[in-house]
N, C-alpha and C positions, 0 to 999 in steps of 0.2 A: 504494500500500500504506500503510497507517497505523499512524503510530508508535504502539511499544509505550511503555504509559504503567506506568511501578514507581513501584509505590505503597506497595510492603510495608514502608516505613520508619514509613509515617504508619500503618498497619494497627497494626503492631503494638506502635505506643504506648499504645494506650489498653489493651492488654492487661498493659501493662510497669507503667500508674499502679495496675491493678487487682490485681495479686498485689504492687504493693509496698506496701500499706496495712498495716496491723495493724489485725486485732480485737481485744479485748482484751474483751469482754464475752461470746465464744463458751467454753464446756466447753476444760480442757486437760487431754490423756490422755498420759500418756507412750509411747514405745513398745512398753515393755516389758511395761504393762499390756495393751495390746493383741495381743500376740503371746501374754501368759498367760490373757486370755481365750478366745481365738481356740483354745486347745492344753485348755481345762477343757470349751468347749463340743465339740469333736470327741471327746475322751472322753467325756460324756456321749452324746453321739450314738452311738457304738460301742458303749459298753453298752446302753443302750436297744434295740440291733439283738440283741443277744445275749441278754438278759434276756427280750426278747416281740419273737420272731420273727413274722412275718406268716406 
């Protein structure tokens, strides 16, 4: 029977160098924009359903 080979230490380093980086040149939204987005566009969609129904 052949040994089992654990690997998931080395796997899951390059994953650990990859979310520890900073961008600093990408958009930054706060949450709260996002959540008051997210809540202007479902009103907008809800009226629009009511306003010109199919």
């Amino acid at each position: 029977m052949a040994k089992k080979n654990d690997t998931g230490f080395q796997s899951s380093a390059g994953l650990m160098r990859y979310f520890d980086t900073e961008d600093d040149k990408g958009l930054k939204i706060s949450p709260k924009t996002v959540i008051g987005i997210a809540i202007v566009v479902s009103v907008v969609v809800l009226l629009a359903n009511t306003l010109f129904p199919i």
